[in-house]
Backbone as CSV, one residue per row, in Angstrom:
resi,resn,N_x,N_y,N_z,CA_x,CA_y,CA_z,C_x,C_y,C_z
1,UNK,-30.690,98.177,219.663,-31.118,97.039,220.488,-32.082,97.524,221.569
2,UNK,-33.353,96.655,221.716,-34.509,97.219,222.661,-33.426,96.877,224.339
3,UNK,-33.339,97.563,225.344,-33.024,97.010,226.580,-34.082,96.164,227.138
4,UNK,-33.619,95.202,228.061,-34.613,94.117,228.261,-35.287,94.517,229.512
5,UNK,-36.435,94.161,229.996,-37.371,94.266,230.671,-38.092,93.370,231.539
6,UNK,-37.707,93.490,232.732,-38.701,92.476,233.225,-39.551,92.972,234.552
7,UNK,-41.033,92.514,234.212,-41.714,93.293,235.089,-42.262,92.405,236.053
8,UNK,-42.603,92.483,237.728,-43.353,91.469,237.661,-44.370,91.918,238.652
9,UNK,-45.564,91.318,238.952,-46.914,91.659,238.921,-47.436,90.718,239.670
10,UNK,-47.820,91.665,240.930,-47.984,90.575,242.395,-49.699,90.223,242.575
11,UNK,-50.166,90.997,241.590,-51.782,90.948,241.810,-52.140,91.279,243.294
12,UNK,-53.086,90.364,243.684,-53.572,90.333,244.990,-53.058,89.666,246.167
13,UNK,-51.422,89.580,246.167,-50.962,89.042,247.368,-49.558,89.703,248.071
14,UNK,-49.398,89.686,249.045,-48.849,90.726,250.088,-49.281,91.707,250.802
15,UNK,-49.439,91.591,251.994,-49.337,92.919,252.773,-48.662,93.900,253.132
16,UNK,-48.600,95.008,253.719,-47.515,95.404,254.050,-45.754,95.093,254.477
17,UNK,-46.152,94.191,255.635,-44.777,94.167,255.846,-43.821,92.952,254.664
18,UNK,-45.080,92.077,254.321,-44.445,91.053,253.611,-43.995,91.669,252.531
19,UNK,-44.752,92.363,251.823,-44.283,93.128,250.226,-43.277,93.975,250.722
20,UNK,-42.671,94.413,251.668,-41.345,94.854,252.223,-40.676,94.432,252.317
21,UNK,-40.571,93.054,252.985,-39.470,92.422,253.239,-38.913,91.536,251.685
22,UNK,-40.065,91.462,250.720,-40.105,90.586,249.437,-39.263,91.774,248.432
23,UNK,-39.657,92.717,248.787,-38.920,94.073,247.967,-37.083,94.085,248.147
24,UNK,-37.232,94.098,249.245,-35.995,93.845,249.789,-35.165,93.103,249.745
25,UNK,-35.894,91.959,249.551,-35.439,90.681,248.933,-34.178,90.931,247.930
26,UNK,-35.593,91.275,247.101,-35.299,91.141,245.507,-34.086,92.446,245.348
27,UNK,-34.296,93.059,245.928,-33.237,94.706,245.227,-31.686,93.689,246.005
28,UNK,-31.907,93.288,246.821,-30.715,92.522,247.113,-30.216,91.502,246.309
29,UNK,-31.193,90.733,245.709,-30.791,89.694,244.906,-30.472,90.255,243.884
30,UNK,-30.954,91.259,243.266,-31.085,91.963,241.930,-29.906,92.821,241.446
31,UNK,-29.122,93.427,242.603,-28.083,94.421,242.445,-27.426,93.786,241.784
32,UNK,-26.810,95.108,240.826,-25.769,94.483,239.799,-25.957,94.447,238.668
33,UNK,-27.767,94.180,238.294,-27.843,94.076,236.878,-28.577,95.119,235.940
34,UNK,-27.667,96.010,235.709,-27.581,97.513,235.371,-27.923,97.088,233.716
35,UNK,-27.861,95.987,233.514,-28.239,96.200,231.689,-29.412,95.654,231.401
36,UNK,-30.669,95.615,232.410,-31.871,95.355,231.722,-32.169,96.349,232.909
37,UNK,-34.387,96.861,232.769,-34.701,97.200,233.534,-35.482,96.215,234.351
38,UNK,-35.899,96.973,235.357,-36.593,95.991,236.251,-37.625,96.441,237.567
39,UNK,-38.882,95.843,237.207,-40.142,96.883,237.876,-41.235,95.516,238.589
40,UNK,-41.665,95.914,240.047,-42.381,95.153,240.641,-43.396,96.288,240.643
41,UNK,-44.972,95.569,240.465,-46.490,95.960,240.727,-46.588,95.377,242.137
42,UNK,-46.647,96.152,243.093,-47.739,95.254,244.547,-48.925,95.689,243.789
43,UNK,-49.623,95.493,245.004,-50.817,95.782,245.679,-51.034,97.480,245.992
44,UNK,-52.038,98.216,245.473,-52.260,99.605,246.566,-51.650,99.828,247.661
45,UNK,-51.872,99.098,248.316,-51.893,99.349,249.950,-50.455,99.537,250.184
46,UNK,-49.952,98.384,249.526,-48.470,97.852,249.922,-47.418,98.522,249.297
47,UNK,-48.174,99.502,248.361,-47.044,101.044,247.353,-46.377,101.615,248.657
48,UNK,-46.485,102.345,249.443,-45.612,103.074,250.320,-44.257,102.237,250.807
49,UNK,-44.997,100.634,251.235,-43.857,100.316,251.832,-42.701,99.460,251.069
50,UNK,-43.392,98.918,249.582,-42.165,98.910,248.571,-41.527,100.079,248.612
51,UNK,-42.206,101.058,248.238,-41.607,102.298,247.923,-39.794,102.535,248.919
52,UNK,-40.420,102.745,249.751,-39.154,102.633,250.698,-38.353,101.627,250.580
53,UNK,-38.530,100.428,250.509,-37.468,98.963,250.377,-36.849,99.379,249.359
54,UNK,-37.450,100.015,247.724,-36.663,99.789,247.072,-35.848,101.185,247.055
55,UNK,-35.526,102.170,247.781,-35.203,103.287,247.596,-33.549,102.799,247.289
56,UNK,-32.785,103.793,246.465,-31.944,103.812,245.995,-30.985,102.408,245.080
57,UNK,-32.032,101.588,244.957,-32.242,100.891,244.329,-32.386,101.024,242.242
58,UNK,-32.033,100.070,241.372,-32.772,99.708,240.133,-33.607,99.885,239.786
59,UNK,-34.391,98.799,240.962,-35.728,98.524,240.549,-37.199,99.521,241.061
60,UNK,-37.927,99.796,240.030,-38.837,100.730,240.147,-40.016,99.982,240.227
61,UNK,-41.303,101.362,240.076,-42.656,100.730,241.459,-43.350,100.719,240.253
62,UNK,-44.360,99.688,240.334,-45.363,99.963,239.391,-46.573,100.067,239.879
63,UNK,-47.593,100.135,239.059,-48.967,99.679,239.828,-49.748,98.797,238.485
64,UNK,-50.895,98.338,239.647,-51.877,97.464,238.566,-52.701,97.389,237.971
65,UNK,-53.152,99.015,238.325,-54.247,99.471,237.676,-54.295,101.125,238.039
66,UNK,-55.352,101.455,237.401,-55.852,103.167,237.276,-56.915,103.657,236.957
67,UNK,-57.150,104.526,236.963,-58.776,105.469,236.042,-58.001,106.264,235.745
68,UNK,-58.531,106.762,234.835,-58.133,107.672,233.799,-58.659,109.163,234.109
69,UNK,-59.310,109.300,235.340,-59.255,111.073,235.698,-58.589,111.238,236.734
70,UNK,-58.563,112.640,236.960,-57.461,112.788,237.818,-57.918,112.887,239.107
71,UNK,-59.340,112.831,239.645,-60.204,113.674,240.743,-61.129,112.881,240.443
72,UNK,-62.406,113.129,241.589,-63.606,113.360,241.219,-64.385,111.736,242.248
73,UNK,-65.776,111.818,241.943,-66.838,110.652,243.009,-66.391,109.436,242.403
74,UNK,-65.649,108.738,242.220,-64.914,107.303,241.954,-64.726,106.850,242.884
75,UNK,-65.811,105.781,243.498,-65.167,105.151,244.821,-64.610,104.230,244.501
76,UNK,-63.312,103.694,245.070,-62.937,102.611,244.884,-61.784,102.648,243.836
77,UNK,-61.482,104.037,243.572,-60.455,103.672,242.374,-59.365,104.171,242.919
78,UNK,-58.045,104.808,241.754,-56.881,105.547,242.102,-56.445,106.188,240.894
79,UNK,-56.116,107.286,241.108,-55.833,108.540,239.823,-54.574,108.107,239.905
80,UNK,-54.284,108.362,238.185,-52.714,108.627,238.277,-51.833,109.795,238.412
81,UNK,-52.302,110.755,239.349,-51.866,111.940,240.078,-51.452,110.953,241.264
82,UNK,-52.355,110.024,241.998,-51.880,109.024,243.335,-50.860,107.963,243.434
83,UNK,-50.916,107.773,241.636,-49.865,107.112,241.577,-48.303,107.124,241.494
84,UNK,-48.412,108.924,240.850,-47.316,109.441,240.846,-46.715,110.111,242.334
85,UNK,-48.027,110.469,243.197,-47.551,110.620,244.589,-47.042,109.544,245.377
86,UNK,-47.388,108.196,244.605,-46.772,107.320,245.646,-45.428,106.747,245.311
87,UNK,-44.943,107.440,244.262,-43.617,106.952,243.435,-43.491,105.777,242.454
88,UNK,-44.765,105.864,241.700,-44.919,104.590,240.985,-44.383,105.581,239.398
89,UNK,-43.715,104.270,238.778,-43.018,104.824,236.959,-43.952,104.245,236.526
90,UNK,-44.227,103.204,236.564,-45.217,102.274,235.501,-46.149,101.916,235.922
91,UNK,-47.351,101.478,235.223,-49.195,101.258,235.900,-49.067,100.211,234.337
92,UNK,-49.971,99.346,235.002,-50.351,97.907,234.052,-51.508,98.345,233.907
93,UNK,-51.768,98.317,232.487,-53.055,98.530,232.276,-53.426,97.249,231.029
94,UNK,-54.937,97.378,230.876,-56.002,96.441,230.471,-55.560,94.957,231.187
95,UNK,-54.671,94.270,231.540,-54.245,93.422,232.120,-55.567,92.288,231.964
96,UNK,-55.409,90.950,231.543,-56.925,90.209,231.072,-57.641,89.880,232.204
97,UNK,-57.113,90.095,233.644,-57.900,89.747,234.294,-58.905,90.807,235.102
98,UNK,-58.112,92.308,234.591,-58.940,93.328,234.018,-60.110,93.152,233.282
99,UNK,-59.675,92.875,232.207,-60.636,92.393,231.502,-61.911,91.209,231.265
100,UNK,-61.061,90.526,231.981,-62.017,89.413,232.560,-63.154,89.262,233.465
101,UNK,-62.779,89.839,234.700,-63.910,89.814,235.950,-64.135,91.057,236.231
102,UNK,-63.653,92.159,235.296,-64.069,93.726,235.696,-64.658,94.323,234.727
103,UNK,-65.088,93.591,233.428,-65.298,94.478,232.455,-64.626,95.397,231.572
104,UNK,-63.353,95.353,231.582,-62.340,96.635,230.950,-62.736,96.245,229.648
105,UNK,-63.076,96.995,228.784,-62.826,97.499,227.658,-61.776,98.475,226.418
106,UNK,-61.686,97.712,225.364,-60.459,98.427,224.805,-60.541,99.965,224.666
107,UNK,-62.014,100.664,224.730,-61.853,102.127,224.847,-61.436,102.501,226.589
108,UNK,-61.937,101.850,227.758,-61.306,102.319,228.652,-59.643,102.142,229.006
109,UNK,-59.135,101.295,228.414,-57.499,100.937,228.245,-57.490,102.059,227.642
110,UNK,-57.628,102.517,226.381,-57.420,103.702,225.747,-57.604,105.313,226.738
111,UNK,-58.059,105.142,227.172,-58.695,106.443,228.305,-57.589,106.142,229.000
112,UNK,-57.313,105.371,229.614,-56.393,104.754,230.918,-54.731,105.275,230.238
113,UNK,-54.556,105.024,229.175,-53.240,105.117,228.528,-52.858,106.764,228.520
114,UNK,-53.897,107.087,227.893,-53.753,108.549,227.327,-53.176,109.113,228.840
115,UNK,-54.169,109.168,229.977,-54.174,109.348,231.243,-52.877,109.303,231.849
116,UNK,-52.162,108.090,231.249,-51.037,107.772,231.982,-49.821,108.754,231.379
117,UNK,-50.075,108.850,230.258,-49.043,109.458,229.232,-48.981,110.846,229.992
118,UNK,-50.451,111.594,230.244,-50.321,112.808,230.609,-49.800,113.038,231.830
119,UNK,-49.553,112.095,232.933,-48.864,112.133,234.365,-47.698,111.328,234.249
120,UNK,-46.479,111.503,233.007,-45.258,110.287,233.131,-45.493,109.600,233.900
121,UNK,-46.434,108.937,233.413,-46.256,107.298,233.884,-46.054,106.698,232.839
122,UNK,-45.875,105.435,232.764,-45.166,104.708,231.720,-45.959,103.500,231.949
123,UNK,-47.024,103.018,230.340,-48.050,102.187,230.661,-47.841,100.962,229.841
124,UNK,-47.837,99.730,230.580,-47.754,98.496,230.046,-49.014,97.994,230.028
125,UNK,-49.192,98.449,228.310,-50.762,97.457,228.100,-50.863,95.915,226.991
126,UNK,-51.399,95.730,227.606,-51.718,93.980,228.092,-52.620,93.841,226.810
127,UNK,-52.253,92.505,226.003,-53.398,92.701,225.267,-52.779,90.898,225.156
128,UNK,-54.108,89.879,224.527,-53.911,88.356,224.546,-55.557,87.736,224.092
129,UNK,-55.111,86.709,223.829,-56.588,85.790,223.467,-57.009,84.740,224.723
130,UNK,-57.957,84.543,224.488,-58.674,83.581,225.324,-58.307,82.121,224.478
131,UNK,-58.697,81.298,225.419,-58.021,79.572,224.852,-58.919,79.380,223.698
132,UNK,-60.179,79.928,224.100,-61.606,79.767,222.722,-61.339,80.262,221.826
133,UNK,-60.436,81.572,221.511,-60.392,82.497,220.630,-59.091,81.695,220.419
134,UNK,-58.301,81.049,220.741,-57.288,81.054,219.789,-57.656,79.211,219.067
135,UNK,-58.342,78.638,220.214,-58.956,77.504,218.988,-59.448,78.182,217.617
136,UNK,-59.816,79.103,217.983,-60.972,79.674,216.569,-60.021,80.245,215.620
137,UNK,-58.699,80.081,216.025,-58.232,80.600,215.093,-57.577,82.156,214.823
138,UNK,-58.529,82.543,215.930,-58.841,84.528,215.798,-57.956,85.237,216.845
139,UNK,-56.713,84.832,216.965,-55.888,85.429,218.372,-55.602,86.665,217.359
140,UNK,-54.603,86.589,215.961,-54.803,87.764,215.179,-55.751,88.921,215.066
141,UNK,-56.732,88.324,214.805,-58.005,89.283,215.010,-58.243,90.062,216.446
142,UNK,-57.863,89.219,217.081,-58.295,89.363,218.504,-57.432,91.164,219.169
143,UNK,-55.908,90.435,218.763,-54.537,91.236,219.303,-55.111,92.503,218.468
144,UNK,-54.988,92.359,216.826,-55.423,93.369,216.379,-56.263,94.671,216.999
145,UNK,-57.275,94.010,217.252,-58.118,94.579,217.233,-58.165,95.648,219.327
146,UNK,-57.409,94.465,220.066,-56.716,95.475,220.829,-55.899,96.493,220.895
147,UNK,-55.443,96.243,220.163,-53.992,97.518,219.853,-54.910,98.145,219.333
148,UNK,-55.300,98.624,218.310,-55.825,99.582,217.579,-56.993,100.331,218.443
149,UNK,-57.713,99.712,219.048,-58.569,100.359,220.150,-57.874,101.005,221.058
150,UNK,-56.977,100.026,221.971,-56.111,100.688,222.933,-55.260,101.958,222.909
151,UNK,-54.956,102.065,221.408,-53.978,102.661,221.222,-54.594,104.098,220.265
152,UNK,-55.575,104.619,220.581,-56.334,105.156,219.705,-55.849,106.714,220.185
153,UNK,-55.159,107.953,219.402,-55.060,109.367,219.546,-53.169,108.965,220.375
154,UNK,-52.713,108.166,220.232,-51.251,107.913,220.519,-50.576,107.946,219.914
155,UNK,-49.688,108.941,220.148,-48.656,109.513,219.022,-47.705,108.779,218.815
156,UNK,-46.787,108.404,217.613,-45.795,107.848,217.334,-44.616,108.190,218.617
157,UNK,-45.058,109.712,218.687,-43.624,110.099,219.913,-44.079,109.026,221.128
158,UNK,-45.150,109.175,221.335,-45.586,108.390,222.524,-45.480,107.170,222.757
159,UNK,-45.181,106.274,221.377,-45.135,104.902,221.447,-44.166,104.400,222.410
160,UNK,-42.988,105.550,221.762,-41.404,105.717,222.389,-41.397,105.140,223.817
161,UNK,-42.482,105.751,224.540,-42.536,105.565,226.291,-44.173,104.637,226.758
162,UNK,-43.869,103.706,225.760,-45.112,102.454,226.322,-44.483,101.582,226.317
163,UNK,-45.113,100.381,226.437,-44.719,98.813,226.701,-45.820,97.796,226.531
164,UNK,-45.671,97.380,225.947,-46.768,96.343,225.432,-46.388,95.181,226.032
165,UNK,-47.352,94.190,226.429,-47.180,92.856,226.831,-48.538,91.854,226.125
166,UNK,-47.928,91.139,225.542,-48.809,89.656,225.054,-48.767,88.478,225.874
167,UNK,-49.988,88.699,227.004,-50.524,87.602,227.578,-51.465,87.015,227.245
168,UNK,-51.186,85.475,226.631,-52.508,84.639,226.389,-53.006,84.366,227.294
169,UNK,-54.633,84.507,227.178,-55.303,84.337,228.688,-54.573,82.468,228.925
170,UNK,-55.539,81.513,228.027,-55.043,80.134,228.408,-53.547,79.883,229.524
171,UNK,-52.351,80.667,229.054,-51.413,80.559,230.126,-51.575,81.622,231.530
172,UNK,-52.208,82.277,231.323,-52.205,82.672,233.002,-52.303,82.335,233.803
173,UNK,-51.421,81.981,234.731,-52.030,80.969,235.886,-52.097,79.477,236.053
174,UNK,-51.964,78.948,234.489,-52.734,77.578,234.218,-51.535,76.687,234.750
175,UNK,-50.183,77.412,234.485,-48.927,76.357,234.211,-48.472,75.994,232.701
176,UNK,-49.705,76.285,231.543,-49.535,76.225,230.453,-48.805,77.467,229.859
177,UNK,-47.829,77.867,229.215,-46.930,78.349,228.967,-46.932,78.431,227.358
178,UNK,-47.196,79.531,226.094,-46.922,79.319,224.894,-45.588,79.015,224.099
179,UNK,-45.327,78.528,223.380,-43.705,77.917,222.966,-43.465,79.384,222.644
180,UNK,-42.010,79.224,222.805,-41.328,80.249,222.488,-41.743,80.963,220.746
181,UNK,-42.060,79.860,220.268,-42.567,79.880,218.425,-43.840,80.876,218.297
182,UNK,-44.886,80.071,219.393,-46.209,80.536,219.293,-46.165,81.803,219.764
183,UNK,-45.163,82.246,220.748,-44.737,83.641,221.768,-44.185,84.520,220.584
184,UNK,-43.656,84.307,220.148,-42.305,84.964,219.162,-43.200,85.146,217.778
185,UNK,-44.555,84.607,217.080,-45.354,84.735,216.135,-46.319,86.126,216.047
186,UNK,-46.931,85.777,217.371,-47.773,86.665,218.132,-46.994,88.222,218.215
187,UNK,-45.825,87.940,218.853,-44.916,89.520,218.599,-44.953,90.043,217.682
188,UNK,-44.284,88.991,216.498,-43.900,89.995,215.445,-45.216,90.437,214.852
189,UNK,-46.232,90.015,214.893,-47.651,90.213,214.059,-47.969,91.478,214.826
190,UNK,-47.646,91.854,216.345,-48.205,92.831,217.595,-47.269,94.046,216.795
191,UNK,-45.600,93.663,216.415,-44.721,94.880,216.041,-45.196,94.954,214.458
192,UNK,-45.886,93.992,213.524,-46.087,94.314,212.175,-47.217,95.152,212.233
193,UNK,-48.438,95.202,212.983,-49.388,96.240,213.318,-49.195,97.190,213.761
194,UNK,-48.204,97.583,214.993,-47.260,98.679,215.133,-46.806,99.603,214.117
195,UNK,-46.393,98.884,213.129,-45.375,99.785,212.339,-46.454,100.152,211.299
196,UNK,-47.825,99.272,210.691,-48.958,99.852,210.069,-49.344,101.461,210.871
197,UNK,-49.494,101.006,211.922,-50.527,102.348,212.574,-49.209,103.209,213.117
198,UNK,-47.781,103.280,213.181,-47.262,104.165,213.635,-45.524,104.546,212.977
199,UNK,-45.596,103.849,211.935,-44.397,103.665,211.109,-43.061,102.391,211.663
200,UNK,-42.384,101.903,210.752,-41.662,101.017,210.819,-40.399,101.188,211.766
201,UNK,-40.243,102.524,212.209,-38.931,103.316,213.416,-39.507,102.922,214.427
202,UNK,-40.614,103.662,214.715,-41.333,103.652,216.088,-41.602,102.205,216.272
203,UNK,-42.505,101.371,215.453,-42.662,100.291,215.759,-41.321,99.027,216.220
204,UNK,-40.385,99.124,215.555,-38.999,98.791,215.734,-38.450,99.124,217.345
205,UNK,-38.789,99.993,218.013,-38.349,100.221,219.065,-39.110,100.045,220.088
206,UNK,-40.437,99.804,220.386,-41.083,99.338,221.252,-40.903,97.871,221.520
207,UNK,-41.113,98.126,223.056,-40.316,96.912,224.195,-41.664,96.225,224.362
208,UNK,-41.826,94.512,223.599,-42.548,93.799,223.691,-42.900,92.805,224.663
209,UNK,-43.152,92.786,225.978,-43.437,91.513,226.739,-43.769,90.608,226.647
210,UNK,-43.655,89.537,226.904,-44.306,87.916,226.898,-44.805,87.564,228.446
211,UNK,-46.114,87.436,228.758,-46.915,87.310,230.253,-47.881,86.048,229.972
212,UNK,-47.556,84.964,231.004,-48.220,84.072,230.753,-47.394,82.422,231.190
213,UNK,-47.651,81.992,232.662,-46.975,81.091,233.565,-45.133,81.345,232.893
214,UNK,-44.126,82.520,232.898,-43.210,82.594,232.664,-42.583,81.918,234.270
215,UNK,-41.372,81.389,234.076,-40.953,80.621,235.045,-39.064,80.502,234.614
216,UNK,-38.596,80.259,235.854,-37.327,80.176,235.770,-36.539,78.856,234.608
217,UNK,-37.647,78.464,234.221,-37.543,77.195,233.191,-37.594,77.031,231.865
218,UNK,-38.458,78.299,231.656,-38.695,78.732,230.291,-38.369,80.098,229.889
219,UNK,-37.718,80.725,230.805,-37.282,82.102,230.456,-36.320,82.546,229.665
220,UNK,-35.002,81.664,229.639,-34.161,81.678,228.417,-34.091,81.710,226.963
221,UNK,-35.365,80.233,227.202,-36.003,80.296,225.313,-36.811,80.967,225.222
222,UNK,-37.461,81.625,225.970,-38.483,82.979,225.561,-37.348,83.766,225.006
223,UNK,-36.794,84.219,225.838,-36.021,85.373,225.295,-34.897,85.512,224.371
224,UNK,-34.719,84.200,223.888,-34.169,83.826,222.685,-34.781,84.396,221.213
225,UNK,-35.949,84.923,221.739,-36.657,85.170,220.632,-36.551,86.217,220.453
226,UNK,-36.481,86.593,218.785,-36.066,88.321,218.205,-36.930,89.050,218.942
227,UNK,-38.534,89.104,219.251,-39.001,89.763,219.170,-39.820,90.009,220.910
228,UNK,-39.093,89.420,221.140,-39.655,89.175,222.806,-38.770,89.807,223.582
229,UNK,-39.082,90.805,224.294,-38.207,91.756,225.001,-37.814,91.864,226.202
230,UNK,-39.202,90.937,227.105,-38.978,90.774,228.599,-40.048,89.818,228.811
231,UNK,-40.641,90.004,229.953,-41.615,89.172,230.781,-42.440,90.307,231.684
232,UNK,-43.485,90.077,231.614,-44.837,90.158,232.649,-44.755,89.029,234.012
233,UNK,-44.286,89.433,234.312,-44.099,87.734,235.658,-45.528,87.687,236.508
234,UNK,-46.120,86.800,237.012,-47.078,86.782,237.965,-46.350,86.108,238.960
235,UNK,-46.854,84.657,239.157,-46.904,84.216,240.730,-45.361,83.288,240.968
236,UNK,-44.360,84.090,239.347,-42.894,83.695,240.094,-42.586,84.927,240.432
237,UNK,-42.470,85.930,240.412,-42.273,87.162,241.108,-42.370,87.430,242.585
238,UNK,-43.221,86.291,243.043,-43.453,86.595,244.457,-42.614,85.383,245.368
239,UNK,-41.630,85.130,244.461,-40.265,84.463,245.694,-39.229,85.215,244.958
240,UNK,-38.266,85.702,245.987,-37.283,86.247,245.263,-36.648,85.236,244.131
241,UNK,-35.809,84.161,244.903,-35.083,83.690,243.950,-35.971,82.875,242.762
242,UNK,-36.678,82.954,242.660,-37.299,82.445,241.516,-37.458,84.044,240.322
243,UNK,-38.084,85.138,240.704,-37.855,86.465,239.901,-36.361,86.488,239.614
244,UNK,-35.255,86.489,240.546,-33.922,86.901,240.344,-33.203,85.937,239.527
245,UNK,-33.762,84.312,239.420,-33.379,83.699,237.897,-34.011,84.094,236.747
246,UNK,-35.315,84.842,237.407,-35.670,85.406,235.425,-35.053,86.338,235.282
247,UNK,-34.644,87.580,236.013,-33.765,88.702,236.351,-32.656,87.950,235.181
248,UNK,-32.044,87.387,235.527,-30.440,86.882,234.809,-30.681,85.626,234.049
249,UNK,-31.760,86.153,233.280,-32.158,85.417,231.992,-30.622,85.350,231.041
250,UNK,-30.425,84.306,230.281,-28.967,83.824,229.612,-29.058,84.956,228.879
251,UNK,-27.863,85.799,229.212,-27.534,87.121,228.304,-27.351,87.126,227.058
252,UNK,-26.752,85.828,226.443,-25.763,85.707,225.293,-27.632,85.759,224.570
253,UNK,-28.407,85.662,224.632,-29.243,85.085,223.578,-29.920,86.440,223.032
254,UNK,-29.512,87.675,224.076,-30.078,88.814,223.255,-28.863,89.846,223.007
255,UNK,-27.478,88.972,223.256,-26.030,89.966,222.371,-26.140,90.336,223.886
256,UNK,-26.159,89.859,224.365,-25.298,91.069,226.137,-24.657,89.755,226.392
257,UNK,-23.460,91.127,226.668,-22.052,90.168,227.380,-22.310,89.833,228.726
C-alpha cells in the first residue's frame, strides 16, 4: 500500500511571521496523524521561520522551486545545496505555473530532478494539460510526453524517492476541480507509462498526486480513487483548518483504520 501524502503549496503568500504562526497552526492541528505524510512549500524567505514552527514536528519543509547547479552567476535563483541548508525534504518542481509565466521546460524539470536526487531532496514533479489541450483531446499526449522528458537518465531505484503530481492547468485556481473519474483516468495512464519506461514494481509504488482547486469538499472522493495517492493543495493550505480537513481525508477509502 502507497502511504498517503499530502502536500501543500503556498506559492506567493506569507511573510515571515504569518507563515509562522500558519505553520504552527497546522503542526497543532495536524498532530496525531502518523499514517500519512505531510509537507508545506512557503515562500523562500519564509523557509527559516517555518523551519522552526515546525521543529519536532511530522510535518516537513518543502520548497517551490530550484536550479539545478549547485553554485555559480544565477541571480535570482536557489541551489539545492540552499535548500538542504535550510531544512527543506522536498522541492516542487516543473509546477504549471512554472511553466506557464517562466518558461520551464521539460528538459529543465529534468536538470532540476536529477539535481534534486543528487542533494536528497525529494522532488514532486508536476506534470498536467491546459483546458485547450484537453479540449483537443491531447492531455495523454500531453502527460506523456512530460514524464518521459522529465524523467530522462532516472533510475528505476530513483523512482522509489519521487512524487509525481497531476495538475490540470484548467483547475488551478479556477474552482473547477476534475471528477474524481477524470482524476483517477489520468493516474492510471501517468502509472501505465511508469511501468513502460521503468518496470511494473517500480511503477506500482510511486506516490501519485492529484493538484488542482482540491478542497475540503472534494477530498474524500478524490482519494477514493485506486490510483490517487494524495493532494498538491494550493490556496486551501493556507487556513489551517481547511488543510487539516484534507489532512483527515476519510481513512476507510484507502484501507486505514
Amino acid at each position: 500500500m502507497r502511504r498517503p501524502f499530502i502536500a501543500g503549496n503556498w506559492k506567493m503568500h506569507k511573510v515571515g511571521g504569518e507563515a509562522s504562526a500558519l505553520a504552527a497552526e497546522l503542526a497543532a492541528s495536524c498532530r496525531g496523524l502518523d499514517d500519512i505524510d505531510i509537507a508545506v512549500a512557503p515562500p523562500f524567505t519564509a523557509l527559516p521561520a517555518v523551519r522552526k514552527a515546525l521543529e519536532g514536528t511530522p510535518i516537513a519543509l518543502g520548497a517551490q522551486n530550484m536550479h539545478w547547479e549547485d553554485k555559480g552567476a544565477f541571480t535570482g535563483e536557489i541551489s539545492p545545496a540552499m535548500l538542504r541548508d535550510a531544512g527543506c525534504r522536498y522541492v516542487i518542481l516543473g509546477h504549471s505555473e512554472r511553466r506557464q509565466f517562466f518558461g520551464e521546460t521539460d528538459e529543465g524539470v529534468n536538470r532540476k530532478v536529477r539535481a534534486a536526487f543528487s542533494h536528497s531532496l525529494i522532488p514532486i514533479v508536476c506534470v498536467g494539460e491546459s483546458e485547450e489541450e484537453r479540449d483537443r483531446n491531447v492531455t495523454f499526449v500531453v502527460v506523456d510526453r512530460q514524464i518521459t522528458g522529465g524523467l530522462v537518465n532516472v533510475t528505476a531505484g530513483q523512482l522509489a524517492g519521487l512524487v509525481l503530481a497531476y495538475e490540470p492547468i484548467w483547475a488551478i485556481g479556477t474552482g473547477r476541480t476534475a471528477t474524481p473519474a477524470q482524476a483517477q483516468e489520468v493516474h492510471l495512464a501517468i502509472r501505465a507509462k511508469l511501468s513502460t519506461l521503468f518496470g511494473k514494481d517500480a511503477a506500482a509504488g510511486v506516490r501519485i498526486l492529484y493538484g488542482g482547486s482540491v478542497k475540503p469538499d472534494n477530498i474524500d472522493s478524490l482519494m477514493a480513487e485506486a490510483d490517487i495517492d494524495g493532494a498538491l493543495v494550493g490556496g486551501a493550505s493556507l487556513e489551517a483548518r481547511s488543510y487539516e480537513r484534507i489532512c483527515k481525508f476519510e481513512r476507510s477509502r484507502k484501507g486505514i483504520s
